[in-house]
C-alpha positions, 0 to 999 in steps of 0.5 A: 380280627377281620379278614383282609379284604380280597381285591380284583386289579384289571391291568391294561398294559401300556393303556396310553399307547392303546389309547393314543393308537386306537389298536390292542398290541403288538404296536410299532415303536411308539412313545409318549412324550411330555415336557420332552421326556418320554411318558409311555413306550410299547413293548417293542420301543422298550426292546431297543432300550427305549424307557419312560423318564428319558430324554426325548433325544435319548430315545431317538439315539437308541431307536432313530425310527421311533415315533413319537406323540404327544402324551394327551391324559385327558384322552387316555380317561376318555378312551378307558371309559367305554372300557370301564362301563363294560367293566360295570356291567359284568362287575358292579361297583368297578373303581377307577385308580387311573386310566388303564387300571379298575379295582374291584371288591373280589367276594361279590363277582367271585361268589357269582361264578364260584370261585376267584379263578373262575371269575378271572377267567369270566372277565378275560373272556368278556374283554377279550371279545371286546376287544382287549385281549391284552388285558390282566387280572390280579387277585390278592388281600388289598389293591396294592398287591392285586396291582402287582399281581395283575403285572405278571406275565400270565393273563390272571394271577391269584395271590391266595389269603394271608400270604401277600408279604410272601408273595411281595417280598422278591419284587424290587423296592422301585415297585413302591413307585416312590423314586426318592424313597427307593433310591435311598433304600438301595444305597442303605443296601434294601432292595427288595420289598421284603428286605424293606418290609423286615425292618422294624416299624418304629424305625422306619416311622422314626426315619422317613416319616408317615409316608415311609410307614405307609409305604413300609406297610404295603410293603409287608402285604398290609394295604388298609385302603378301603376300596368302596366307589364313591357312595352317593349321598342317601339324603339325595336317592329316592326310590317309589315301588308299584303294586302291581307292577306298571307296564307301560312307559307313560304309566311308569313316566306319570307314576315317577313324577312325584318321585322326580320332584323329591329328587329335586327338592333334596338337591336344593335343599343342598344346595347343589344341581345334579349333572348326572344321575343313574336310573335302576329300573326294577321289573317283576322278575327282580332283574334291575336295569341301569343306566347313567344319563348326562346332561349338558347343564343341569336336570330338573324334574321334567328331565329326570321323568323323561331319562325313564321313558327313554330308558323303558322304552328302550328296554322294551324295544331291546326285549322285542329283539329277543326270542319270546321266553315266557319264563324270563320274559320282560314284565312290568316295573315294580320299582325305579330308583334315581339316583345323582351321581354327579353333582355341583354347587348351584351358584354356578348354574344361575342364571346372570344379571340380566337372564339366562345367556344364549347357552342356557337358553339353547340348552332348554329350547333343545331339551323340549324339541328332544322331550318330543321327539325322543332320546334319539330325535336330537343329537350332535356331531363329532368329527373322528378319525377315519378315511371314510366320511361314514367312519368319521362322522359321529352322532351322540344323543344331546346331553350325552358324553361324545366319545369318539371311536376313533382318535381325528388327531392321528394320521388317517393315510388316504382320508380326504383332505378338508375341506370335506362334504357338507352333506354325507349319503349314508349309506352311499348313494349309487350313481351313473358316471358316462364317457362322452359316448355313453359307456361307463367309466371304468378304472383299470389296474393302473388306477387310471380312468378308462374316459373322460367323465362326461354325465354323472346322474343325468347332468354334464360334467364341467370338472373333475379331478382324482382318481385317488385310491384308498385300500384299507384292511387288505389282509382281511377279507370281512373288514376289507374297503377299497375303491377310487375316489372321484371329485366332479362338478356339473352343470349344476354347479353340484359338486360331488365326492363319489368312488368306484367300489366293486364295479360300481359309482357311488356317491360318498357326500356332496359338497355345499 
């Protein structure tokens, strides 16, 4: 008989919060509503009585200054998928159960840093300095076990081989997430997953089905789901080798095209377009370098060629930062492997009736402005949360998923109402706002101007209005911004947004 597969949980408390917030806990009390009943609550919602699955209402009745968002699940997957890519990089082969929750096969990464506890402690340390302290880890034979385990109240739990049906037996039968199930057990007088996991199997088959003996199974600690990521399909991967191993990225760029080309070719044989693909670069020290590209339609085989010299030459200028160690010095590309981990079904992707629409052709007018000019020469903006136009102004790569730092929906207290600058100084450029008389205009303690504004940057000054104050992460002296912003309009008719920070103008955007 084969030894149960050990499995690795990283549970993310309370991940909806996390992501609706945009902070690690502790968090006020906050809940999550959907269809007027409450999906999530932090731990200090909980401490007044607030529980997932009550009334909107009732809620309120036990805390009336709780707050209250909407529950957004397409924002909890986007927020959680920095957070598994770090995951992948220290744990290959990371599954996503859901938003919050990975599983991952425990012999690989524990055979790595020689042991399951150490393996724990490897990754805590990771996503702590990453950001995630709140983050738990359960070790034991099958996810459904290692989930419960990860949900203890120490930071990694280990449940050793063979004895998950001991270590599940005093959980509460609520713990098999099947609320018609568990309420007709308790009344039958089973509450626990051991009393459940005693009865006998034919029995439970006979009386709630396939899915009660699938559930009376995990219940005895025997979880037989296979816990594999999605393979790619073989018959679309190819892979070319070099001897000797290529230096450059235009070498390895020319040297890949047929390979690019078999790519393609396999993909329409099948009938479908490749949307992402992942590129595993090989060097002559056996190190493998990896990175998944998007595209916002679909890749040909030019697109595919151009992913590897912008993956080569961004791992040359990533090597260049580093201290020359000739013993693990970056050498040349000895293998590069495609592989499509994203596919669709062609028919969606040709083209109309009468040609391409206007989209498609942006999409291939852009991809060859980008083929020139780099990966980094094209990009597209997003608008994120922030109060300074710097924090809210994000630039993703095209073709790449736009992932925003910072949630633009929630309340940003001080942020500039819209509408906001056309054109954003970054970084900010100085400017020179005089009195009438020629002196600097100054703010004193009170947030008042010290003068009329007369002359900023040489010209006159027709209007003004401010000053409005912003204060943000007073109590850390590094991460600290304050100042005083100042809306002018000059002789120019230029119209600037400019604030006053440690004794001096600065000029923050314009307005067009």
């Amino acid at each position: 008989m084969n030894a149960p597969l050990r499995v690795l949980v990283l549970w993310f408390p309370d991940w909806p919060l996390r992501a609706a917030l945009g902070s690690p806990p502790p968090h006020p009390p906050t809940a999550l509503v959907h269809a007027n009943a409450v999906v999530a609550c932090t731990a200090s919602a909980r401490e007044h009585g607030v529980r997932a699955g009550q009334r909107r209402r009732v809620a309120q009745g036990h805390l009336p200054a709780l707050r209250v968002l909407p529950h957004d699940p397409a924002r909890d997957e986007r927020a959680f998928l920095p957070v598994l890519h770090l995951i992948e990089k220290h744990a290959p082969g990371a599954s996503l159960l859901r938003p919050g929750l990975a599983a991952l096969r425990a012999r690989g990464i524990t055979r790595f840093h020689g042991g399951e506890s150490e393996a724990a402690d490897a990754l805590l340390r990771v996503l702590t300095h990453a950001g995630f302290p709140e983050a738990r880890i359960g070790i034991a034979d099958g996810p459904f076990t290692a989930e419960a385990a990860a949900r203890s109240i120490r930071p990694w739990t280990i449940v050793p081989p063979g004895e998950a049906k001991e270590y599940l037996s005093a959980f509460d039968v609520q713990a098999l997430r099947d609320e018609q199930l568990a309420g007709l057990l308790i009344r039958l007088g089973v509450r626990t997953l051991g009393e459940f996991a005693a009865l006998d199997a034919l029995e439970v088959r006979d009386r709630f089905g396939e899915r009660g003996a699938r559930l009376h199974a995990l219940a005895a600690g025997a979880d037989s789901r296979p816990l594999v990521p999605r393979p790619p399909d073989p018959e679309l991967v190819r892979a070319v080798e070099f001897e000797p191993p290529l230096g450059g990225a235009d070498q390895v760029a020319f040297a890949v095209r047929q390979t690019a080309d078999a790519v393609m070719l396999a993909l329409g044989d099948a009938d479908v377009v490749c949307t992402e693909v992942r590129i595993d670069l090989t060097d002559d020290n056996g190190l493998v370098f990896s990175r998944s590209w998007l595209h916002p339609t679909c890749f040909d085989a030019a697109d595919l060629v151009d992913r590897v010299r912008w993956q080569l030459e961004a791992l040359a200028a990533e090597h260049a930062k580093e201290p020359v160690d000739e013993a693990r010095a970056f050498g040349g590309i000895a293998a590069v492997r495609i592989t499509p981990v994203a596919v669709d079904d062609a028919a969606h992707h040709q083209p109309g009736l009468f040609g391409s629409g206007s989209d498609e052709r942006l999409h291939h007018a852009v991809s060859r402005v980008q083929t020139m000019v780099g990966h980094q020469g094209v990009v597209t903006a997003a608008v994120a949360g922030g109060r300074w136009l710097a924090d809210r102004q994000v630039l993703t790569p095209w073709g790449e998923r736009t992932v925003t730092p910072r949630d633009p929906d929630r309340p940003w207290p001080g942020s500039l109402p819209d509408p906001v600058p056309a054109e954003v100084f970054l970084p900010p450029r100085p400017v020179v706002l005089e009195s009438i008389v020629g002196t600097e205009v100054g703010i004193d303690e009170r947030g008042m101007l010290s003068a009329d504004p007369a002359r900023i940057g040489g010209a006159a000054v027709q209007a003004w209005a401010g000053p409005w104050p912003i204060d943000e992460r007073r109590w850390t002296a590094a991460q600290g911004r304050r100042g005083h912003r100042l809306q002018i309009v000059d002789d120019r008719n230029r119209a600037w947004l400019v604030f006053l920070a440690r004794d001096r103008w600065w000029a923050e955007g314009r307005y067009r």
